[in-house]
C-alpha positions as CSV (number, residue, x, y, z in Angstrom):
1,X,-21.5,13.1,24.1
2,X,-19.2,13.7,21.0
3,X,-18.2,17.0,20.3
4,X,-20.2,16.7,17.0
5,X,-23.3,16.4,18.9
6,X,-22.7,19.3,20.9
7,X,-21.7,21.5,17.6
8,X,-25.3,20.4,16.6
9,X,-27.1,21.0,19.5
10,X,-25.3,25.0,20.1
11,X,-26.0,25.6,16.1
12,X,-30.1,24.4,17.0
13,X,-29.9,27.2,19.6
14,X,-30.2,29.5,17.0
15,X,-27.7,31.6,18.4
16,X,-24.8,30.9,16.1
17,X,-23.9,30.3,12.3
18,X,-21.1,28.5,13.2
19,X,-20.0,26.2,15.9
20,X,-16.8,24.3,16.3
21,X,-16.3,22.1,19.3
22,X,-12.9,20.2,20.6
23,X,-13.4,18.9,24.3
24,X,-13.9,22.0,26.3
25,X,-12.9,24.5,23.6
26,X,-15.1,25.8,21.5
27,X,-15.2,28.4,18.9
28,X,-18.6,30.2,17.6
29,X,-19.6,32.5,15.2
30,X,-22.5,34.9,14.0
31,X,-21.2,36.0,11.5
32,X,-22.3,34.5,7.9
33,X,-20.8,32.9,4.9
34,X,-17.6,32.8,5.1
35,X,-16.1,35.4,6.5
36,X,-15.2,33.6,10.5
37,X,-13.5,30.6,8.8
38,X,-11.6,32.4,7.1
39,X,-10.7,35.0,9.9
40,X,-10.1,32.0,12.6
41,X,-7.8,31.0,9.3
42,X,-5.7,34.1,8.7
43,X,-5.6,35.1,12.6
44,X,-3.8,31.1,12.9
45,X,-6.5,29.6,15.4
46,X,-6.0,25.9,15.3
47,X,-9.2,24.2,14.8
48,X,-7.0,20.6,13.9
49,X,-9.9,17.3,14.9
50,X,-12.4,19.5,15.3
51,X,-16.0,18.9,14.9
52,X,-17.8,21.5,12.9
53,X,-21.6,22.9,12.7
54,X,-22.4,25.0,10.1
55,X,-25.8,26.3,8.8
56,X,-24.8,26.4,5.2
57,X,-21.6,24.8,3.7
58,X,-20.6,24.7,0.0
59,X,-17.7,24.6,-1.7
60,X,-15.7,27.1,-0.8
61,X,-16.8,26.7,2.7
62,X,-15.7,22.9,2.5
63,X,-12.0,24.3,1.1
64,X,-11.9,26.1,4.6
65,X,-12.5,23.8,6.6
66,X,-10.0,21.4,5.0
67,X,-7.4,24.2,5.8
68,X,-8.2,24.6,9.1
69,X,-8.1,20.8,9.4
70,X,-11.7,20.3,11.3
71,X,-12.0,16.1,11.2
72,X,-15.7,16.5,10.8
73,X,-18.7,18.9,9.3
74,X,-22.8,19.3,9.7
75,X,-24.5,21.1,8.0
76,X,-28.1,21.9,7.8
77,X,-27.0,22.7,3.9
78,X,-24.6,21.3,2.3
79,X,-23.3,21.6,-1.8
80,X,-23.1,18.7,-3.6
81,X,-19.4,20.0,-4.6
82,X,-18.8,20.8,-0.9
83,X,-19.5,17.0,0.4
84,X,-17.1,15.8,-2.3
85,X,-14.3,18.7,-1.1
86,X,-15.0,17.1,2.5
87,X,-14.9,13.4,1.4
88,X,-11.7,14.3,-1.3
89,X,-10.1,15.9,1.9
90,X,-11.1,12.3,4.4
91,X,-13.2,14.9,6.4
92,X,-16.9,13.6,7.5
93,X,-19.3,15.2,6.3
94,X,-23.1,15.2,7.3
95,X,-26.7,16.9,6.6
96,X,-29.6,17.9,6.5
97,X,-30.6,19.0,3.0
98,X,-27.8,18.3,0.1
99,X,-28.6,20.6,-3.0
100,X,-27.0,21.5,-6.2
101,X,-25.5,24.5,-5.6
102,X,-25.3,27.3,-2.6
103,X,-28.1,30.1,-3.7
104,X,-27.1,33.6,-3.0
105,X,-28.9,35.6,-0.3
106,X,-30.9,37.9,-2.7
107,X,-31.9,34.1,-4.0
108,X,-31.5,34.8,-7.7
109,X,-28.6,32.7,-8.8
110,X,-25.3,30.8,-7.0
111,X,-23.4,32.3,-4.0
112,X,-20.8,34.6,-6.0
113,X,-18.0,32.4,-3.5
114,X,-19.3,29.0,-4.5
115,X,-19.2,30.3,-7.8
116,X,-15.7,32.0,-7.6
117,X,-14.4,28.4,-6.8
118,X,-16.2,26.4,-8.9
119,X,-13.4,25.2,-11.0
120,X,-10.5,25.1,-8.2
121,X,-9.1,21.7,-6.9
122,X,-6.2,22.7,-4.7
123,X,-7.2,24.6,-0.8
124,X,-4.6,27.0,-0.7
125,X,-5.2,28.7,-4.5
126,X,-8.9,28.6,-3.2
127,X,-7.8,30.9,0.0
128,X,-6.6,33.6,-2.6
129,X,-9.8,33.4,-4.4
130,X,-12.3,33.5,-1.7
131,X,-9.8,36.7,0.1
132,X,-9.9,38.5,-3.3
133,X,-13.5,37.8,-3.6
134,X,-14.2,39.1,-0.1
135,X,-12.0,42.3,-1.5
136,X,-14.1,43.1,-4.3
137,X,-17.7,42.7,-2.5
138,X,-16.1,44.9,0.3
139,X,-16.1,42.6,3.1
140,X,-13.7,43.1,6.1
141,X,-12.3,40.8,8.5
């Protein structure tokens, strides 16, 4: 069974947000958004070839996972702008439902980090905007 298969089937279980599966190692999360990429990022996990299961993924998201260097990405929903981050980035990318944009949780207007880098093209510049963006809306790693 591929390791993307697995990822799939432990996100279906409904007990994670996040699943990311290399042979035997795996990492999950609970956590939403983006706040477990980007602390497997800063606390140097190495996540390099492997698969990825997320629930929601958009552009920001996408810019994580290219840094992390996962080879491969599901997710149940995906931003248009996040599946060309992941195809830019030669990382495949699957899913369920492909929509314009990432809707914020209170569902009146565009998740403020898919937002925050709408306009960035280069991973590392979009690291500093999603960590200052997780400082302003207090969130802690």
């Amino acid at each position: 069974m591929s390791n993307l298969i697995k990822a799939k089937e432990l996100l279906s279980s409904g007990k994670y947000t996040c699943v990311l599966i290399k042979g035997e190692e795996s990492y999950t999360s609970v956590s939403r958004g983006v706040k477990p990429l980007v602390k497997w990022y800063a606390d140097g996990v190495k996540l390099s070839d492997f698969s990825a299961a997320d629930k929601v993924v958009g552009k920001a998201t996408a810019f994580l996972y290219a840094l992390l260097g996962v080879k491969e990405v599901f997710a149940k929903v995906m931003s248009v702008s996040a599946k060309a981050v992941l195809e830019e980035k030669c990382i495949r990318a699957e899913y369920e439902s492909l929509v314009p944009n990432i809707i914020n949780r209170k569902g009146d207007g565009i998740c403020p980090f898919e937002e925050a880098v709408l306009n960035t093209k280069n991973k590392e510049e979009t690291y500093k905007i999603i960590r200052h963006k997780m400082q302003e809306m207090g969130i802690d790693l």
